[in-house]
C-alpha positions as YAML, in Angstrom:
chain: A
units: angstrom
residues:
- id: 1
  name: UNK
  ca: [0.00, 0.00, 0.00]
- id: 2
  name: UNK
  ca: [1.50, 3.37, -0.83]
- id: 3
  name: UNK
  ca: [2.46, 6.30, 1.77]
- id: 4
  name: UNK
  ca: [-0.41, 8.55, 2.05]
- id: 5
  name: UNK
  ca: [2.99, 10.85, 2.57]
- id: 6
  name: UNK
  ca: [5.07, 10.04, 0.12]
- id: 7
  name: UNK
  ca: [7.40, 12.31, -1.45]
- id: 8
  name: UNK
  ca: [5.66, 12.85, -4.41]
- id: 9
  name: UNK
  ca: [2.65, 14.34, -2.59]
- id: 10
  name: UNK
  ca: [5.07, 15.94, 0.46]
- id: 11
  name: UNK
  ca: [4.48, 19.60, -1.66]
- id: 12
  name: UNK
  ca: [1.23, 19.64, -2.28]
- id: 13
  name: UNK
  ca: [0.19, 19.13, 1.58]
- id: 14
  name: UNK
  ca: [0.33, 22.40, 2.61]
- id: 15
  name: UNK
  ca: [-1.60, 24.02, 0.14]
- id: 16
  name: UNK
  ca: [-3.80, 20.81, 0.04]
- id: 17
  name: UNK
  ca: [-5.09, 22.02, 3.84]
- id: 18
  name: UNK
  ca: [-5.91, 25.45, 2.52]
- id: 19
  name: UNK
  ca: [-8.37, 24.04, 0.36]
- id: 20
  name: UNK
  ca: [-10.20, 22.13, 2.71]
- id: 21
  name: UNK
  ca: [-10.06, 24.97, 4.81]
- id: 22
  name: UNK
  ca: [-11.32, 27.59, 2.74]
- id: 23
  name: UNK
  ca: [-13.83, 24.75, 1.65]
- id: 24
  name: UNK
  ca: [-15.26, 24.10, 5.19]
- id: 25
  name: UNK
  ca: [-15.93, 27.45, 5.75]
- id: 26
  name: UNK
  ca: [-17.85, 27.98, 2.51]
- id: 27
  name: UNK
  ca: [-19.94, 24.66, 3.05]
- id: 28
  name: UNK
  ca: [-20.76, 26.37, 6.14]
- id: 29
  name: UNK
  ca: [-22.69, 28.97, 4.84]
- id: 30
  name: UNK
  ca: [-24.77, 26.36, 2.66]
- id: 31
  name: UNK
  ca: [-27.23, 25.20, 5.18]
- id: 32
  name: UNK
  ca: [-27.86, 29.15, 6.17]
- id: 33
  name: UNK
  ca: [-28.62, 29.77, 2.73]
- id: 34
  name: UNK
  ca: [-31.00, 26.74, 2.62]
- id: 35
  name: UNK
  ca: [-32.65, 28.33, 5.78]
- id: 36
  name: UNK
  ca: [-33.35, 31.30, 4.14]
- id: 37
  name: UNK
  ca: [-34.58, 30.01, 1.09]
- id: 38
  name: UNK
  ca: [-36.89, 28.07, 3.15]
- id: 39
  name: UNK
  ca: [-38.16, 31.21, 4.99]
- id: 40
  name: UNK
  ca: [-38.86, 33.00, 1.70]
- id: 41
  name: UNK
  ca: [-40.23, 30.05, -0.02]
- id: 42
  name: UNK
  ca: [-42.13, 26.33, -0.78]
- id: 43
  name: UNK
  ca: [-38.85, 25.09, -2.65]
- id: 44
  name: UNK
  ca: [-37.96, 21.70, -0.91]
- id: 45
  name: UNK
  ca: [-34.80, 20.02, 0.52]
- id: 46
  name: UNK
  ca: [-34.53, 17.42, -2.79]
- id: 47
  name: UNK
  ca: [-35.45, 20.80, -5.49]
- id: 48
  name: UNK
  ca: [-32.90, 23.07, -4.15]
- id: 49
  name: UNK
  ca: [-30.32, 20.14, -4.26]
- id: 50
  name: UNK
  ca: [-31.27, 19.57, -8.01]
- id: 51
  name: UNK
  ca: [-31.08, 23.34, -8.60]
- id: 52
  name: UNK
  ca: [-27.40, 23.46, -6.80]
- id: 53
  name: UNK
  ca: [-25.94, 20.90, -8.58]
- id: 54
  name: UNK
  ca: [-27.55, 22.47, -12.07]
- id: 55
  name: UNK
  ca: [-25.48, 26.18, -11.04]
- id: 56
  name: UNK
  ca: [-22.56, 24.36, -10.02]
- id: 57
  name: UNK
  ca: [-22.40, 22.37, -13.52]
- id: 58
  name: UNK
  ca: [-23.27, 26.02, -15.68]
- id: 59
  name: UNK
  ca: [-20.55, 27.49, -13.42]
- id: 60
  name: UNK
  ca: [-17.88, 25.01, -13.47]
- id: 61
  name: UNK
  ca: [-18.04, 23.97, -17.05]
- id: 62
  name: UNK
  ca: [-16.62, 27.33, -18.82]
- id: 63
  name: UNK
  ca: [-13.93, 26.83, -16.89]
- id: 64
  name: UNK
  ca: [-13.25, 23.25, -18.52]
- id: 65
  name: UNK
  ca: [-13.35, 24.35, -21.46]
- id: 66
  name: UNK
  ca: [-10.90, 26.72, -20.78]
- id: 67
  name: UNK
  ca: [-8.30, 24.00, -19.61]
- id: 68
  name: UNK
  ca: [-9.91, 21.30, -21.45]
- id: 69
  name: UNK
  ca: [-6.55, 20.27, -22.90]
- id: 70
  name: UNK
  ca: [-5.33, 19.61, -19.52]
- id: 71
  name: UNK
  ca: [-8.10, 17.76, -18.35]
- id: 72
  name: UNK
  ca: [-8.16, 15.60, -20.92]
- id: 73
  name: UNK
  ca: [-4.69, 14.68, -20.44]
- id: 74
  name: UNK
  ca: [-5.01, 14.16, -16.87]
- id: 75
  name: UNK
  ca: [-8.41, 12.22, -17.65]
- id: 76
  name: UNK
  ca: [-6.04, 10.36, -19.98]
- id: 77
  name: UNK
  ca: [-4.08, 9.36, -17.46]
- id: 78
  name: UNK
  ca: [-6.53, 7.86, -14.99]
- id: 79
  name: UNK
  ca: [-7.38, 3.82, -15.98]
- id: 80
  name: UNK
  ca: [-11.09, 4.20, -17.63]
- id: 81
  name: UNK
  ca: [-12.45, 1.54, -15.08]
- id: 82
  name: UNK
  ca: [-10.84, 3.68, -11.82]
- id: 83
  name: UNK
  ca: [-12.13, 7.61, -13.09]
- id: 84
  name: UNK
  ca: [-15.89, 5.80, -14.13]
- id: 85
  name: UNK
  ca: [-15.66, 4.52, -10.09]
- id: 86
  name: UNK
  ca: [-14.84, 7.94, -9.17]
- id: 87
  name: UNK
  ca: [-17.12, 9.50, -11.04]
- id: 88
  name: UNK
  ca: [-20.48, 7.46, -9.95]
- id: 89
  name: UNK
  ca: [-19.09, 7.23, -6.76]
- id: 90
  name: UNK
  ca: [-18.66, 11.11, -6.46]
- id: 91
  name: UNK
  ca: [-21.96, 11.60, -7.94]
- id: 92
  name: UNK
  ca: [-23.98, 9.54, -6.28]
- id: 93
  name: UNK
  ca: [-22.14, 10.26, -2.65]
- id: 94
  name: UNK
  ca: [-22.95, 13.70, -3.60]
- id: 95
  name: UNK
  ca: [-26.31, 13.12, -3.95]
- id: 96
  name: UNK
  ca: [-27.06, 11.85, -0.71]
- id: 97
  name: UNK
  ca: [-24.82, 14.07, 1.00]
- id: 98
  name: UNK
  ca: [-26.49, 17.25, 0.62]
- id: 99
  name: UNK
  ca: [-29.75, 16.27, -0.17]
- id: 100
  name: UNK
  ca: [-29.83, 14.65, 2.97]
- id: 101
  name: UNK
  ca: [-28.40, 17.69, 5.01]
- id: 102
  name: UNK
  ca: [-30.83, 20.29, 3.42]
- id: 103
  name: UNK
  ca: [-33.87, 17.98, 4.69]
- id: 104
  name: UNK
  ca: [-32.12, 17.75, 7.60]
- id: 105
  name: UNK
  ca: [-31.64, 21.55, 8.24]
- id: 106
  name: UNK
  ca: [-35.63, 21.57, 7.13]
- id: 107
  name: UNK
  ca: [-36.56, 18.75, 9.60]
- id: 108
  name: UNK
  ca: [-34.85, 19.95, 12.70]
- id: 109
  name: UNK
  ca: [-32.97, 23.11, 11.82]
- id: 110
  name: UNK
  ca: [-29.98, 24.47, 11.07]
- id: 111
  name: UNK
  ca: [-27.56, 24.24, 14.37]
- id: 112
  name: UNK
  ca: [-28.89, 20.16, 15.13]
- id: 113
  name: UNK
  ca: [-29.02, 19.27, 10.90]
- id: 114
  name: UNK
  ca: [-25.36, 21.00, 10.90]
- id: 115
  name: UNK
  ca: [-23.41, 19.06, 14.30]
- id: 116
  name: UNK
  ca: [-25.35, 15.78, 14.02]
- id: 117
  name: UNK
  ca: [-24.16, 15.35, 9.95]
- id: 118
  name: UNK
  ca: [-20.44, 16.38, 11.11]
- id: 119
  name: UNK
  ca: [-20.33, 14.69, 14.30]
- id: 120
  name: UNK
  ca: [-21.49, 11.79, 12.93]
- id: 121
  name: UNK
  ca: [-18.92, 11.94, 9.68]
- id: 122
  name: UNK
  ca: [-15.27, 11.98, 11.26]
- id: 123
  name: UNK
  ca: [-16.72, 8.50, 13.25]
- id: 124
  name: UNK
  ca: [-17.99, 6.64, 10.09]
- id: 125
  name: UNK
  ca: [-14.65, 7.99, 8.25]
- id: 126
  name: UNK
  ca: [-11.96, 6.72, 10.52]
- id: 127
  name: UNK
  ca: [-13.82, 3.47, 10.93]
- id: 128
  name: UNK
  ca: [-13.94, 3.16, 7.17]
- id: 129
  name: UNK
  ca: [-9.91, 4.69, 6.85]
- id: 130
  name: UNK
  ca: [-9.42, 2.05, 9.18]
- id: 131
  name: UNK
  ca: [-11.15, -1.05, 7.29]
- id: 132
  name: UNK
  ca: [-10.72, -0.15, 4.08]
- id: 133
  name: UNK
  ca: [-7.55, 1.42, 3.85]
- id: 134
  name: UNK
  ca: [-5.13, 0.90, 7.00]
- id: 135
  name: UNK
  ca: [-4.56, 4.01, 7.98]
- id: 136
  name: UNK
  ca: [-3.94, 4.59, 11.44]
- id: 137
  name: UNK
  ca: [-4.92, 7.86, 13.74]
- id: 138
  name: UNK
  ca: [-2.29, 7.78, 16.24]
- id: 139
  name: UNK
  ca: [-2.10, 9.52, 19.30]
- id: 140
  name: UNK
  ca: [-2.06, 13.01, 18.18]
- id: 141
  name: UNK
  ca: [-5.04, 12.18, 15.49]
- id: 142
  name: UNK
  ca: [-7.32, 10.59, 17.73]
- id: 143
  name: UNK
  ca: [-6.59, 13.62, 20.08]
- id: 144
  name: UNK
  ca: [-7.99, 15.85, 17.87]
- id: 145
  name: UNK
  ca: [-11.14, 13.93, 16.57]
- id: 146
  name: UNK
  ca: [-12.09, 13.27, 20.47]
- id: 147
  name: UNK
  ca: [-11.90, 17.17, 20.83]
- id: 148
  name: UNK
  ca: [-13.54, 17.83, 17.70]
- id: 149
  name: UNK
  ca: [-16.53, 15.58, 18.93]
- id: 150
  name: UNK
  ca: [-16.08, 17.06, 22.17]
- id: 151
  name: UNK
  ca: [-17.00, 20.46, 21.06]
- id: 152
  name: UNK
  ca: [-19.39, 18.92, 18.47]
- id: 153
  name: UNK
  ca: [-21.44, 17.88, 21.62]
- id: 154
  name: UNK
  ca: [-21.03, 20.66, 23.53]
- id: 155
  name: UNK
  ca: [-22.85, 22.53, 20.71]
- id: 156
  name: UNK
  ca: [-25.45, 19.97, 20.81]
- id: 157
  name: UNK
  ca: [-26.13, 20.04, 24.44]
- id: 158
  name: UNK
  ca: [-26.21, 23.24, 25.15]
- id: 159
  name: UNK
  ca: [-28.18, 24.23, 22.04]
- id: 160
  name: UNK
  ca: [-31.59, 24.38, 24.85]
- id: 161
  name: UNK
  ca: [-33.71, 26.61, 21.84]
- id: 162
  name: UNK
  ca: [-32.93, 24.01, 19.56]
- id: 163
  name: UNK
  ca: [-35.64, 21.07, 18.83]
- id: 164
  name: UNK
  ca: [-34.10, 17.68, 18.18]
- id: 165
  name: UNK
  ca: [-36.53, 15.79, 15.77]
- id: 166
  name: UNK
  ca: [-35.51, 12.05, 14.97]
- id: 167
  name: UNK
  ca: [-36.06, 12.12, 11.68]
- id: 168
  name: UNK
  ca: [-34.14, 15.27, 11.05]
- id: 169
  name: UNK
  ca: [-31.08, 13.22, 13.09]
- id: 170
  name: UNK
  ca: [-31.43, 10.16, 10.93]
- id: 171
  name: UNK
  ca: [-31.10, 12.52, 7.63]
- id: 172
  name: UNK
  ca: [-28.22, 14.09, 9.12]
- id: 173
  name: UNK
  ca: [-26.51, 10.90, 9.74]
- id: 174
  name: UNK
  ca: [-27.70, 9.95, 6.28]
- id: 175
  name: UNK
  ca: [-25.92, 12.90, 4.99]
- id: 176
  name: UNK
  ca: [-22.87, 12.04, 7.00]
- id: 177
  name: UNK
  ca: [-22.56, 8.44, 5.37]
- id: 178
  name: UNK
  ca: [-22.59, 10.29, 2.17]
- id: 179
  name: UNK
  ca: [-20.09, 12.52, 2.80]
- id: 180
  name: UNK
  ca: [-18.28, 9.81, 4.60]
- id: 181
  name: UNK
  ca: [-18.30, 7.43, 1.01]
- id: 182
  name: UNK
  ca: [-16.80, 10.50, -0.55]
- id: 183
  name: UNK
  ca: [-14.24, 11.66, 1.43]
- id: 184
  name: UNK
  ca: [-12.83, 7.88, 1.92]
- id: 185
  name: UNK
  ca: [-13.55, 7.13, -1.90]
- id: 186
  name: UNK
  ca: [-11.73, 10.59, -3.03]
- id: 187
  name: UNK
  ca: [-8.81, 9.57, -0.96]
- id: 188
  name: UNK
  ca: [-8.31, 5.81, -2.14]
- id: 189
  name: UNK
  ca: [-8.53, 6.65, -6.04]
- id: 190
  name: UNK
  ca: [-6.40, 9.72, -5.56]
- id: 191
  name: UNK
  ca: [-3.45, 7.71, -4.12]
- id: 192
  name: UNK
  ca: [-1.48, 7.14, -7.42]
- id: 193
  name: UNK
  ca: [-3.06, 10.70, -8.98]
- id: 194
  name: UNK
  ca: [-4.40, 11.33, -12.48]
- id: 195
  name: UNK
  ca: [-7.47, 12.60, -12.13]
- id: 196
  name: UNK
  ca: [-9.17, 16.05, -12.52]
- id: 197
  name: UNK
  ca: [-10.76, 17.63, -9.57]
- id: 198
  name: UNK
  ca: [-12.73, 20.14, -11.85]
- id: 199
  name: UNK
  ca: [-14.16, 17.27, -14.10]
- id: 200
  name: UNK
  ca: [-14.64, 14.85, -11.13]
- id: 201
  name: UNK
  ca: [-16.80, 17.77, -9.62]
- id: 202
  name: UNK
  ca: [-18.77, 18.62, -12.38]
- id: 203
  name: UNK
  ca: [-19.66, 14.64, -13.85]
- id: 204
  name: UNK
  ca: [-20.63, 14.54, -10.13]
- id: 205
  name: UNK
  ca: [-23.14, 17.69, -10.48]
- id: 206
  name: UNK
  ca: [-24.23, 16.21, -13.97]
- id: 207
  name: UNK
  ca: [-25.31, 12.55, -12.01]
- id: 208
  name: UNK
  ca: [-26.70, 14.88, -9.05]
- id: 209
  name: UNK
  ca: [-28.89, 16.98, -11.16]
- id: 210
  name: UNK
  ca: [-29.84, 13.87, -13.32]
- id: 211
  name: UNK
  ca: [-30.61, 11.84, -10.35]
- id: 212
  name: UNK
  ca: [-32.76, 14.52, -8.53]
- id: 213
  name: UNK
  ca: [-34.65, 15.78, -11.37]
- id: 214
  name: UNK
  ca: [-37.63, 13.17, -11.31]
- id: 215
  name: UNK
  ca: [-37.95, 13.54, -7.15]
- id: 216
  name: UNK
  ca: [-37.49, 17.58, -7.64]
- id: 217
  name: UNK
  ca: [-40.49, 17.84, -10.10]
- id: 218
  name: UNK
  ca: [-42.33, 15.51, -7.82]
- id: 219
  name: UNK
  ca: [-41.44, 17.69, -5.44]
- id: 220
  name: UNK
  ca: [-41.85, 21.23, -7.12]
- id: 221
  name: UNK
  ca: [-39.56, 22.31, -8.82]
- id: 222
  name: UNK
  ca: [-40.03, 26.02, -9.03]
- id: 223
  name: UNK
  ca: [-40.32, 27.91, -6.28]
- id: 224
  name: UNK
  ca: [-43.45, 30.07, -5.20]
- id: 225
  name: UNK
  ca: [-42.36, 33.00, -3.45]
- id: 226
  name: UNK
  ca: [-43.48, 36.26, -2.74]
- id: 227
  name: UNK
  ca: [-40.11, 37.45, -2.87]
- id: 228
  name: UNK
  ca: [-38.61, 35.85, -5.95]
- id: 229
  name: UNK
  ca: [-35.35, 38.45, -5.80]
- id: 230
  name: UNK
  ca: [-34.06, 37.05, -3.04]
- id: 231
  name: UNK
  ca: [-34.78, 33.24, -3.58]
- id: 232
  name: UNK
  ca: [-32.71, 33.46, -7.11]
- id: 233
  name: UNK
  ca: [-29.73, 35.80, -5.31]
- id: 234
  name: UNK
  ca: [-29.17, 32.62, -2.62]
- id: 235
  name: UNK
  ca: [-29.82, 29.76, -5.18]
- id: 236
  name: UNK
  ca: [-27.25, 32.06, -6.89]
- id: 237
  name: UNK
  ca: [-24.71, 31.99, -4.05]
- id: 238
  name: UNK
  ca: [-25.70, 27.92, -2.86]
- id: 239
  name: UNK
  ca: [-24.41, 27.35, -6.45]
- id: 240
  name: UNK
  ca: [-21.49, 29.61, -6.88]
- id: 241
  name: UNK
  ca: [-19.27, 29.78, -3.11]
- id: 242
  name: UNK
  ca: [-20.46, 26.65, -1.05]
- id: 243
  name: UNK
  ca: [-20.52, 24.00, -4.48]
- id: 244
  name: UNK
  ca: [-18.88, 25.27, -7.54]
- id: 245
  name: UNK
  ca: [-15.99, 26.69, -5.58]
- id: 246
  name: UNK
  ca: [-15.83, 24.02, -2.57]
- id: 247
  name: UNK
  ca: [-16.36, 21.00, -3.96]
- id: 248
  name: UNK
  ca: [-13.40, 21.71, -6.67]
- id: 249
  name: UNK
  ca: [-11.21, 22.76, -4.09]
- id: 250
  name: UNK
  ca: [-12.52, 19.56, -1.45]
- id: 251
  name: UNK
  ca: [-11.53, 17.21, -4.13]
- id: 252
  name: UNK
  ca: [-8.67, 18.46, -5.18]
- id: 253
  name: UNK
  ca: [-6.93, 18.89, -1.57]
- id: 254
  name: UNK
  ca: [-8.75, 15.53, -0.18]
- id: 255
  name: UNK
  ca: [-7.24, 13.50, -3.03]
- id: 256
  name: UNK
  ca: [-3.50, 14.02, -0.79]
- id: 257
  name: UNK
  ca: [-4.36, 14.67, 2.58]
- id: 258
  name: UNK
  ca: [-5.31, 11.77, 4.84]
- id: 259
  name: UNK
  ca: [-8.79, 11.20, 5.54]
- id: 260
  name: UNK
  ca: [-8.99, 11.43, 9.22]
- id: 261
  name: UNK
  ca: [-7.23, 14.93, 8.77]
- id: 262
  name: UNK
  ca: [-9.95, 15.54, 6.20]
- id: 263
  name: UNK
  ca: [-12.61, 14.61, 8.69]
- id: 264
  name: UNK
  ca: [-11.36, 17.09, 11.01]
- id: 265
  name: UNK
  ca: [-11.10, 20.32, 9.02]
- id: 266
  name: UNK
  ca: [-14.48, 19.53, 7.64]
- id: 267
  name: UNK
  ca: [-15.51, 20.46, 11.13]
- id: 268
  name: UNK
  ca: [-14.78, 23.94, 10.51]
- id: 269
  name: UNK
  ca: [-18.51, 23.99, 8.82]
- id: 270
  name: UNK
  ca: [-20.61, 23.79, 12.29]
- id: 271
  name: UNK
  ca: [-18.16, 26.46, 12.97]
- id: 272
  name: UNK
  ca: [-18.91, 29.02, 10.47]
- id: 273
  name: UNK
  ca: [-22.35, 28.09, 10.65]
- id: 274
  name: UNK
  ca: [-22.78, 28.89, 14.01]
- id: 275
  name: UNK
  ca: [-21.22, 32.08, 13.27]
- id: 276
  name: UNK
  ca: [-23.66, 32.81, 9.96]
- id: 277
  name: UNK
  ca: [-26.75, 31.66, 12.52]
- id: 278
  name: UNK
  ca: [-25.94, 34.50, 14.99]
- id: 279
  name: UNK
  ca: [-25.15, 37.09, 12.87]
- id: 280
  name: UNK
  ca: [-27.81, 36.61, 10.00]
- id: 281
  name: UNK
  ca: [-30.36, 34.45, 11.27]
- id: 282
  name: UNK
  ca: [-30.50, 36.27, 15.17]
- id: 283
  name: UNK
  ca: [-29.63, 33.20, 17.11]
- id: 284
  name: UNK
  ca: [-28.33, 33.54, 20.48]
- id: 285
  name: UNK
  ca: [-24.59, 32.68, 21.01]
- id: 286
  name: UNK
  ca: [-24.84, 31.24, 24.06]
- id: 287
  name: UNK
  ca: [-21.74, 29.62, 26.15]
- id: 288
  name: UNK
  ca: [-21.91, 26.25, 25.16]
- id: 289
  name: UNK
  ca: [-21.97, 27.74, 21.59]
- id: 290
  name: UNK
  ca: [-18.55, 29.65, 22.47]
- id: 291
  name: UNK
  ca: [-17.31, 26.73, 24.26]
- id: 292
  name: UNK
  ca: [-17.94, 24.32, 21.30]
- id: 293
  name: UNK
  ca: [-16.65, 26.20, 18.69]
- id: 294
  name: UNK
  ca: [-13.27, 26.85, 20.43]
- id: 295
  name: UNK
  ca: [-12.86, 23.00, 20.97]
- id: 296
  name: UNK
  ca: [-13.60, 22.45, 17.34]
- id: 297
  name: UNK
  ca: [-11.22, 25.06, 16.43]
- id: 298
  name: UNK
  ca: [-8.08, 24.23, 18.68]
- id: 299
  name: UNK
  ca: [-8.63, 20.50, 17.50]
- id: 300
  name: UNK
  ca: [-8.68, 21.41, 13.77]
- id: 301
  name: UNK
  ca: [-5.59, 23.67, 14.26]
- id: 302
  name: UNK
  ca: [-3.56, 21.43, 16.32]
- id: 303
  name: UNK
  ca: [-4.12, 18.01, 13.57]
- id: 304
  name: UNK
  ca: [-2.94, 20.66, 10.93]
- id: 305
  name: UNK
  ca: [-0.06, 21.33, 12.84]
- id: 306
  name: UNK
  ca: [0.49, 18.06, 13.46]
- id: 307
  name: UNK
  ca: [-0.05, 17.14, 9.72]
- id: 308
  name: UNK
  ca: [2.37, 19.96, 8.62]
- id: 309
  name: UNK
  ca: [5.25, 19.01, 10.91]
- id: 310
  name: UNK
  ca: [4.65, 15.28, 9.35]
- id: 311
  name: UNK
  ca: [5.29, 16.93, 5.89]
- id: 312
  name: UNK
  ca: [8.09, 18.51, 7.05]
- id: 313
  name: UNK
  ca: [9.98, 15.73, 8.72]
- id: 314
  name: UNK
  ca: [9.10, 13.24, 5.00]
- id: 315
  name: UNK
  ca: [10.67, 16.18, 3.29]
- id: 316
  name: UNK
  ca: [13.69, 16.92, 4.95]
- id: 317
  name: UNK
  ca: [14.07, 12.48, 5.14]
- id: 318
  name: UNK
  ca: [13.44, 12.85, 1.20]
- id: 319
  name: UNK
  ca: [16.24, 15.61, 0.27]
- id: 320
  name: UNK
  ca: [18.50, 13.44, 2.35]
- id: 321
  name: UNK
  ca: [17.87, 10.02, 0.68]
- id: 322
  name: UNK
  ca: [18.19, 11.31, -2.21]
- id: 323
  name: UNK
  ca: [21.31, 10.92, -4.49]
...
């Protein structure tokens, strides 16, 4: 089994974990968006996932074409079997992933949808890093995800206003397993490299939107609103910062870093979230809220540390092995 580490993916670590980062914090703003939407109008959980996937594709696929030489060559590269895997897998995982979440957020709100889906997704992916793939947490990596869960359930508890339904908690643990699949699938395929984050991300929105389209008109489709401005400007943004722009830049920097690291910066969504909910949505920050969120955010600091220094060392053992 190959290094997750290895010296051909030592340079891209670094700049790997600004991805995720800047991609946790935009997926946090997704479900507040979804909250609003619901506010202003009928549009359902599965109809606003269709109609996220659709802007992501129309935003993501001028820029293919733009560097379609490059993808192809990277698509090239990939064995046809491994990027058609990817690609299902990614769609499909997808799919269920945020569908799930938005239904969530609609069944029992935004704070208990948000902490329940990524509580529940570093467990299933270190269980599944573990059995699928033999990676190991250590010490310092199990650290963090107990403090990460920690403040994941000091949100929960002390979230009084909140009310916990259980069918918004099994969505949200639905969700997690589909974020779970991709995260652990993105990471096993992307071992050995050649493959294109921007086309993985869009064939996933294409399967999405495909998949969704029968249960969105069932649904409704279109939205009846009294204040159809503002419904199109956040279907707008859902599309544009928290999917076009995170998912490419989730896949590309999940694809080197390891998956339990992964897990962990993902948490950085509750985070933000809780943030967006008291500022634009007038909840209360309370102290468990405080307490939670710093928890979350020392343990996602100190496993990039950790996962930085690791770099480090493999480079500096690199340079000297080599002749």
């Amino acid at each position: 089994m190959s290094n997750p580490l290895s010296p051909s993916t030592l340079p891209a670590v670094g700049r790997s974990l600004l991805y995720l980062v800047v991609a946790g914090l935009a997926w946090g703003t997704a479900g507040a968006a979804a909250s609003l939407v619901f506010r202003a109008s009928d549009l359902g959980p599965l109809s606003l996932s269709f109609w996220r996937c659709v802007g992501g594709l129309v935003l993501l696929l001028p820029v293919l074409l733009l560097r379609r030489s490059r993808a192809t060559a990277e698509a090239a590269a990939e064995p046809r079997g491994r990027r058609l895997l990817r690609i299902l897998g990614t769609g499909i995982g997808l799919t269920v992933f945020q569908s799930a979440y938005f239904a969530a957020v609609q069944s029992t709100g935004l704070a208990v949808g948000t902490v329940v889906t990524l509580g529940a997704g570093p467990v299933l992916i270190a269980l599944g890093a573990r059995l699928l793939m033999g990676e190991r947490l250590g010490r310092g990596g199990a650290a963090a995800v107990a403090g990460a869960l920690a403040g994941l359930g000091v949100l929960v508890l002390g979230g009084g206003a909140a009310e916990v339904r259980p069918a918004g908690v099994a969505l949200a643990v639905l969700s997690a397993a589909g974020y779970a699949a991709i995260t652990l699938l993105t990471r096993w395929l992307g071992r050995d490299g050649g493959a294109d984050s921007l086309s993985t991300t869009a064939w996933a929105f294409a399967i999405g939107a495909a998949g969704l389209l029968p249960m969105a008109v069932a649904e409704g489709l279109l939205p009846h609103t009294g204040r159809p401005l503002e419904v199109v400007a956040l279907l707008v943004y859902v599309a544009a910062v928290p999917t076009a722009l995170a998912y490419a830049l989730y896949f590309a920097g999940a694809a080197v870093v390891r998956a339990a690291t992964v897990s962990v910066i993902m948490l950085l969504e509750p985070v933000s979230a809780a943030l967006i909910a008291v500022t634009l949505l007038g909840e209360e920050l309370t102290a468990a809220t405080v307490g939670g969120t710093v928890l979350l955010l020392a343990a996602v600091t100190g496993l990039a540390a950790a996962e930085a220094r690791t770099a480090a060392v493999r480079r500096r053992e690199a340079a000297l092995t080599t002749p």
